[in-house]
ZALUM-954221 format. One record per residue (C-alpha): residue number from 0; residue in one letter; x, y, z. Coordinates in steps of 0.1 Angstrom, whole numbers, plus 2048, in hexadecimal, padded with zeros to 3 digits. Example, Ala and Ser with C-alpha at 12.3 -4.5 7.8 and 13.67 -1.06 7.14 Angstrom:
BEGIN
<0,a,<87B,7D3,84E>>
<1,s,<889,7F5,847>>
REM end
This chain:
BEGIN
<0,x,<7D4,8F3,7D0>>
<1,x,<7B8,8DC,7D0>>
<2,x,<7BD,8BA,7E9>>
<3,x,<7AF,898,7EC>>
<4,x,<7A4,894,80C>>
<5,x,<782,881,816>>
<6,x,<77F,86C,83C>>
<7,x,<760,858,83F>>
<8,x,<756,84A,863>>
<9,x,<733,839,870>>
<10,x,<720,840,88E>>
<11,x,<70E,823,89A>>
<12,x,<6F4,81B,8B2>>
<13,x,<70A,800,8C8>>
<14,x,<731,811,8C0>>
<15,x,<729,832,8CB>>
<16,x,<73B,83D,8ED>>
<17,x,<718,84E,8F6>>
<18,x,<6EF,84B,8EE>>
<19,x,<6EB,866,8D1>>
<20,x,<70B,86D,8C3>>
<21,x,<6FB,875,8A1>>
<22,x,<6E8,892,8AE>>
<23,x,<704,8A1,8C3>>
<24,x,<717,89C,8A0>>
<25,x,<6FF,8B0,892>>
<26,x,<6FE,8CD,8AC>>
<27,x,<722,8CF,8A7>>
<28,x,<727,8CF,882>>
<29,x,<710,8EB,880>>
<30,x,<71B,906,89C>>
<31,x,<71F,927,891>>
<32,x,<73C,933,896>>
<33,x,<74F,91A,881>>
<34,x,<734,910,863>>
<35,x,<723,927,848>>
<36,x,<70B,917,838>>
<37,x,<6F5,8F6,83E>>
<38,x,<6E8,8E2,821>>
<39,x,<6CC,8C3,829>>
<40,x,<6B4,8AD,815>>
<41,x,<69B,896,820>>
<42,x,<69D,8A0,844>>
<43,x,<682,8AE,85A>>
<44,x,<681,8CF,86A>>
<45,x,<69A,8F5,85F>>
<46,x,<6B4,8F8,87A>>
<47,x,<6CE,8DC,888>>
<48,x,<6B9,8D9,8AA>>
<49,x,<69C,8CB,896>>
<50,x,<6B6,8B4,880>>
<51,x,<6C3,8A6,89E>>
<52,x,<6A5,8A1,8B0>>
<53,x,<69A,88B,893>>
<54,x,<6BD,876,898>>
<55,x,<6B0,86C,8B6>>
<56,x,<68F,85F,8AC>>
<57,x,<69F,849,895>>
<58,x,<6BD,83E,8AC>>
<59,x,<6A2,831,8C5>>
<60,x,<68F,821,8AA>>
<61,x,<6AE,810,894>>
<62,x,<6B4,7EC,8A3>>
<63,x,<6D2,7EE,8BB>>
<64,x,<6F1,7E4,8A5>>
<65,x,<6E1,7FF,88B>>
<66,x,<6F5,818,877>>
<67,x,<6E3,837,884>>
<68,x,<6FC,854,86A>>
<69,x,<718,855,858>>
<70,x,<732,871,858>>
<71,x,<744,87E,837>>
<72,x,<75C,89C,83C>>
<73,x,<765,8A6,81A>>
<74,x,<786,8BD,810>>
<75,x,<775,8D9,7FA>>
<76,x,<78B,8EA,7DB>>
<77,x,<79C,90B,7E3>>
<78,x,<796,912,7BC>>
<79,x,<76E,915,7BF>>
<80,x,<75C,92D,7CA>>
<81,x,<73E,927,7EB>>
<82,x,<724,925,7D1>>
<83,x,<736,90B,7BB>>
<84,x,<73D,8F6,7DE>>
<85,x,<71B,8F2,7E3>>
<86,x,<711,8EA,7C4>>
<87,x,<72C,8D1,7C6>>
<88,x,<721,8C0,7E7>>
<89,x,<6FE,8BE,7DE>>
<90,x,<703,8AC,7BF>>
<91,x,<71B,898,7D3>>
<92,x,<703,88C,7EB>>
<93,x,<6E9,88C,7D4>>
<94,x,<6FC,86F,7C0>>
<95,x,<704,85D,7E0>>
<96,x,<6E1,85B,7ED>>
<97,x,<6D0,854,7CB>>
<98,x,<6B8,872,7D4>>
<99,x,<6AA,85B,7EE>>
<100,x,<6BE,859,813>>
<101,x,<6C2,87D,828>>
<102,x,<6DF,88C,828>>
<103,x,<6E8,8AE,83C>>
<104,x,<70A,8C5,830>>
<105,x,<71B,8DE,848>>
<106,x,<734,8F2,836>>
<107,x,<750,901,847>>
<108,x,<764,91E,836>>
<109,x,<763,93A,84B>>
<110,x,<77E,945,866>>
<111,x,<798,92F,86F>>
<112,x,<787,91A,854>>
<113,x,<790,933,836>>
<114,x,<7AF,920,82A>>
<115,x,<7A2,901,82F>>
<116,x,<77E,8FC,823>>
<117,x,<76F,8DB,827>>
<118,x,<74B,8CF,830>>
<119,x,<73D,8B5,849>>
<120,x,<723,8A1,830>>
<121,x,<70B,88C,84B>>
<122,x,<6F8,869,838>>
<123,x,<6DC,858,848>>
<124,x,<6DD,837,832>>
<125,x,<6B6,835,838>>
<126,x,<69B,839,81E>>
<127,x,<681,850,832>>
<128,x,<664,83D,81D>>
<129,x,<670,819,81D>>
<130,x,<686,819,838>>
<131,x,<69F,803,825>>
<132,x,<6C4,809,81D>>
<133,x,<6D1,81F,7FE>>
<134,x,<6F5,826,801>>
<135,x,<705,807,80D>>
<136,x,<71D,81B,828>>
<137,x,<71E,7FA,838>>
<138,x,<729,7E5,820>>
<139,x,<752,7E0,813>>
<140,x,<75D,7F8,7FC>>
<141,x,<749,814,805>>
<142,x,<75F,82E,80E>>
<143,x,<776,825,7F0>>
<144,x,<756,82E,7DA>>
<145,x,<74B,848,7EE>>
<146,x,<774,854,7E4>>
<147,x,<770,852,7BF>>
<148,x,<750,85F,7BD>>
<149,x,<75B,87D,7CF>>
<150,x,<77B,87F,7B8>>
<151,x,<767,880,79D>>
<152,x,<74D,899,7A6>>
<153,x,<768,8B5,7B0>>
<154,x,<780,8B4,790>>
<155,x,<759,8B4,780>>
<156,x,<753,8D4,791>>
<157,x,<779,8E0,789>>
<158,x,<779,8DD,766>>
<159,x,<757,8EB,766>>
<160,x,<767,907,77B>>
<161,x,<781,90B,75B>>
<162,x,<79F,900,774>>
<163,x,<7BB,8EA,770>>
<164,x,<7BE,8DA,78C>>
<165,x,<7B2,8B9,794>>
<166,x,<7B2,8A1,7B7>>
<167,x,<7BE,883,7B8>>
<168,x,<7B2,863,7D5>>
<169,x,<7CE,84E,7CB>>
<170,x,<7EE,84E,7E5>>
<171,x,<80B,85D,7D9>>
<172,x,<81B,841,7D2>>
<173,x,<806,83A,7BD>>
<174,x,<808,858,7AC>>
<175,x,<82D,852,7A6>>
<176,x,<834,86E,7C0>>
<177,x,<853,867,7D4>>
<178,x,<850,876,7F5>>
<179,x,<843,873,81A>>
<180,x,<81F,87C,81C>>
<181,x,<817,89A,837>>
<182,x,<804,891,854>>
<183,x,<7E3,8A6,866>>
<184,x,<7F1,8C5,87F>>
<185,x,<7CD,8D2,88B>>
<186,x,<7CA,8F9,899>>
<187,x,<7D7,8EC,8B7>>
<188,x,<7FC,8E1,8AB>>
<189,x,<7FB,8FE,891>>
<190,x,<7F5,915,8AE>>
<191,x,<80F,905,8C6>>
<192,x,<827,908,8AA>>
<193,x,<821,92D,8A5>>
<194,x,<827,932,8C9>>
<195,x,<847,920,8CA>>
<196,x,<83C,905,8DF>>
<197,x,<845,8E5,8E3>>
<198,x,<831,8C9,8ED>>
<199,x,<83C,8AF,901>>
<200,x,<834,889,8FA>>
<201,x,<82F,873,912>>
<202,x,<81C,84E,915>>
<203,x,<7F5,851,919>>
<204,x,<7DB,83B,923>>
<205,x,<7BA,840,90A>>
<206,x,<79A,82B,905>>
<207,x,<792,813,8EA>>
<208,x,<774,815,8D9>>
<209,x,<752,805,8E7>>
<210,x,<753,7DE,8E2>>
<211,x,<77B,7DF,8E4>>
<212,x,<786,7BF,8FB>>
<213,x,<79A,7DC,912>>
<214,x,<78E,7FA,91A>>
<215,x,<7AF,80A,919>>
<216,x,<7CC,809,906>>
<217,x,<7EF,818,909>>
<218,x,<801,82B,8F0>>
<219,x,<825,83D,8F6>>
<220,x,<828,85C,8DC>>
<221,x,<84A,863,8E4>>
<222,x,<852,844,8CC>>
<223,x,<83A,850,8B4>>
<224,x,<843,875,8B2>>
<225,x,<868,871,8BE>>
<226,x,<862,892,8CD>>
<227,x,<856,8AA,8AE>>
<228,x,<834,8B9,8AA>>
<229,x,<822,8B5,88B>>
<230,x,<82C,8D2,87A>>
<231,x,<84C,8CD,880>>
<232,x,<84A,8AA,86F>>
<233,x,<83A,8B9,853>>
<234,x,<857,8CF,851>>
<235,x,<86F,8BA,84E>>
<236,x,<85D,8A4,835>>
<237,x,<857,8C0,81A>>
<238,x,<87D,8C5,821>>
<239,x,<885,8A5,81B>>
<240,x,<86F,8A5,7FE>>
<241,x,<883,8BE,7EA>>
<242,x,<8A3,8B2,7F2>>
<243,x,<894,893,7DE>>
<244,x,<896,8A0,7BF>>
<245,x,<8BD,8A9,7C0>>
<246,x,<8C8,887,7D1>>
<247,x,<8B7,877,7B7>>
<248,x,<8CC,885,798>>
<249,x,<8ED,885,7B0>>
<250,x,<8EA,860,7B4>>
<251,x,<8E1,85D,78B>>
<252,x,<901,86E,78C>>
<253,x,<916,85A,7A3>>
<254,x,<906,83A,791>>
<255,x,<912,845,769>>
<256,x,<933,84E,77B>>
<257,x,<937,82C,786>>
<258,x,<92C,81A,769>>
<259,x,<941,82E,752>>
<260,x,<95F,823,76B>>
<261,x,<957,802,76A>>
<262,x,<954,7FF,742>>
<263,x,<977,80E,742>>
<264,x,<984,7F7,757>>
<265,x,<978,7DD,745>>
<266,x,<987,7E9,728>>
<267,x,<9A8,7ED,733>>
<268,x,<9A6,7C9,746>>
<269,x,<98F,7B4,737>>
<270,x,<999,798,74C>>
<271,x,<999,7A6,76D>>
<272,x,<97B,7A4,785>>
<273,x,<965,7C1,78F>>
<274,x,<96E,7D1,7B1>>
<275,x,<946,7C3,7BD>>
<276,x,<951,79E,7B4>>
<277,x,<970,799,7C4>>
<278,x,<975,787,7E0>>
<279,x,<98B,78F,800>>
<280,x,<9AD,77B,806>>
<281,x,<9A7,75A,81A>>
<282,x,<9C1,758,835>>
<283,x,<9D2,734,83D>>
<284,x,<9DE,728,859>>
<285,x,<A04,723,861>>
<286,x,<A10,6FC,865>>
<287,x,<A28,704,876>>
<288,x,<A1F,707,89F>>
<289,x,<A22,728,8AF>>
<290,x,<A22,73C,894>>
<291,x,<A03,751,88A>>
<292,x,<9F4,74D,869>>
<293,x,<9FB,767,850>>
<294,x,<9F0,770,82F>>
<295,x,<9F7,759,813>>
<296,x,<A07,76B,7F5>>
<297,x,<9F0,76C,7D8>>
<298,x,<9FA,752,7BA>>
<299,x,<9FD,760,797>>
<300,x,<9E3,765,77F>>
<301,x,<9DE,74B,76A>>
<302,x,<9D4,756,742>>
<303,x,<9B1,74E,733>>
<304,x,<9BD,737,71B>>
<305,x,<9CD,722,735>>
<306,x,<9AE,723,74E>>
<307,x,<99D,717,72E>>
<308,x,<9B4,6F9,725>>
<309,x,<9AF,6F0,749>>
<310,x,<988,6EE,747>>
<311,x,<974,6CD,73D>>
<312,x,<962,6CA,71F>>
<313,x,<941,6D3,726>>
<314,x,<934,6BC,70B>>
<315,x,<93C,696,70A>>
<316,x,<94C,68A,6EB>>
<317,x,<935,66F,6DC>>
<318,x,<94D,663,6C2>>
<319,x,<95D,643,6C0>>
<320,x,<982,653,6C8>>
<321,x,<971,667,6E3>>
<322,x,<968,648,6F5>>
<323,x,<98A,637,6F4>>
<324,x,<999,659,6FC>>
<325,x,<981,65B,71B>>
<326,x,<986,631,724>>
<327,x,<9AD,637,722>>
<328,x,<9A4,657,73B>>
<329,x,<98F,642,755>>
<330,x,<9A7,624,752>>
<331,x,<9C9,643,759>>
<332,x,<9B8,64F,776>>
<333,x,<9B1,62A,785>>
<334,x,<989,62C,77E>>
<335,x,<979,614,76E>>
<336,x,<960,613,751>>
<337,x,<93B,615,75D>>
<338,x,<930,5EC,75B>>
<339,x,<915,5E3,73F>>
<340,x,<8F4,5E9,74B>>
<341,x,<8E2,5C0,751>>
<342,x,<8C9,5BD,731>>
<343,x,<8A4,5C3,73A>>
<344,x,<891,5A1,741>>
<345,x,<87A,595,723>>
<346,x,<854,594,726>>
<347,x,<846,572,727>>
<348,x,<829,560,719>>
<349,x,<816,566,73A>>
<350,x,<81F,589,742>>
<351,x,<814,591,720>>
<352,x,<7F2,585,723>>
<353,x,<7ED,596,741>>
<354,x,<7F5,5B7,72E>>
<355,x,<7E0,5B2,715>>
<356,x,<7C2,5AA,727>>
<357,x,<7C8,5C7,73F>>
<358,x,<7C4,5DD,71C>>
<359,x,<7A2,5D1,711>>
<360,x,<794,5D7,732>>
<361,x,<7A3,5FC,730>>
<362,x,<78F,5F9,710>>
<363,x,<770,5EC,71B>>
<364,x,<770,609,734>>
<365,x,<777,627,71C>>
<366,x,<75C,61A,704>>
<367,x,<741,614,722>>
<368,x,<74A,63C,730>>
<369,x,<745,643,70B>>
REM end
């Protein structure tokens, strides 16, 4: 079925590993045995040697933290047919370059490549007239547009097709799709995997990328495999995946069970406590020296009614026999009424004054701001 799959990487004048990347890119994209057919537009020459020999010209004129190319590979539909792939790219790149940056397409779908057609789609974000930007590769959000623009161009081409099927950029998560996304095997690990062999992992020492603080780094695979190849992962995952489904509706199952037990119970003892909300048995310690503590036997319950009468009222009486009943309380239990409160001192003469003259000026004010 048709997948979502786009990866979007620059190649820049002052990140690359080596002086002309881009046209080595180039040169690779488009060797025969692995591509079929090479689309282009608005770049010089008819063969790839010419293409990349243009690449160069501009990497040694772009300024030296330039953008010399960008690199698209895009996952073409199964359900289409060669001729409605390239229509499909060209409009594609058409839209992304507004009709005015080059743009160079290497399809691969021949071979090893027949199961899995896809299509290396190269951007130079230079206007050969002007000279000025048109895509805006370097700017934030531009593979996530580059995404949806590609999303919508392929179901376009599907439903013009007259298929069903559609592609979607959004995670499966987001799809509401519970389960472990596959990861990348690559012909190597498929081929290993045919074999029967199995890799070994062990702790390797690469190189960062160009204007990295270390020029090294160290990674141990055996704690990011735990020993399995990527097909076998992959395995395992779609296994787990479909055993999903089942342990789903078994724990909708063992859930209804449960809740149907507990409603009964509670029916049969409405004043007994859930199995979840009781608590375990304290254990005192003896008085008595040299002997152990054991467990103290468990008093006996008391009724609701009583527990009730035992509770205070949660709402003070206000009326005039409430508060000799509550007086004769405080006075039983050797408490004493709260003493009055000391009456508030009066304002005097002076004190008033000052008020008042402190409120025309807050006057004044208001009608001055007005």
């Amino acid at each position: 079925m048709a997948i979502f799959s786009l990866h979007h990487s620059p190649i820049g004048k002052s990140t690359q590993a080596q002086p002309y990347t881009a046209a080595a890119h180039i040169n690779y994209i488009t060797r025969k045995r692995a591509m079929s057919l090479m689309q282009k537009a608005r770049l010089p020459g008819q063969n790839p040697r010419e293409v990349a020999e243009y690449l160069k010209a501009c990497e040694d004129k772009d300024r030296k933290n330039a953008r010399v190319i960008d690199k698209v590979m895009l996952a073409l539909p199964k359900e289409l047919n060669q001729t409605e792939r390239i229509g499909l790219v060209r409009e594609f790149a058409e839209h992304v370059t507004q009709g005015r940056a080059p743009w160079l397409a290497a399809f691969h779908d021949k071979g090893k490549d027949a199961n899995n057609p896809h299509c290396h789609l190269v951007l130079r974000d230079r206007d050969p007239k002007t000279g000025k930007r048109v895509i805006g590769t370097s700017e934030i959000g531009s593979t996530e547009r580059l995404r949806e623009s590609w999303e919508k161009f392929a179901n376009r081409a599907l439903e013009r097709a007259g298929r069903s099927e559609r592609i979607d950029r959004r995670t499966l998560a987001d799809q509401g799709i519970e389960r472990e996304p596959t990861i990348h095997e690559g012909p190597q690990s498929q081929a290993m995997d045919k074999r029967g062999a199995q890799p070994r992992s062990q702790r390797r020492r690469l190189p960062n990328r160009p204007g990295s603080k270390r020029r090294h780094r160290h990674v141990d695979y055996r704690l990011i495999d735990k020993g399995k190849s990527r097909p076998q992962e992959n395995r395992a995952r779609r296994a787990a995946s479909q055993e999903t489904e089942r342990d789903y509706w078994a724990a909708i199952d063992r859930d209804s069970q449960a809740r149907e037990l507990q409603n009964l119970a509670s029916i049969h003892n409405p004043h007994r406590e859930p199995a979840a909300l009781r608590t375990a048995p304290t254990l005192r310690p003896s008085n008595q020296p040299g002997k152990a503590s054991r467990h103290v036997p468990r008093q006996a319950s008391v009724k609701p009614s009583e527990k009730l009468a035992k509770q205070k009222p949660r709402f003070k009486d206000l009326s005039t026999d409430g508060r000799k009943r509550d007086r004769g309380r405080r006075i039983e239990h050797g408490t004493s009424p709260h003493p009055a409160k000391p009456p508030k001192p009066k304002w005097n003469a002076r004190d008033q004054r000052a008020l008042e003259r402190m409120r025309r000026e807050r006057q004044d004010d208001r009608s001055r701001d007005r």
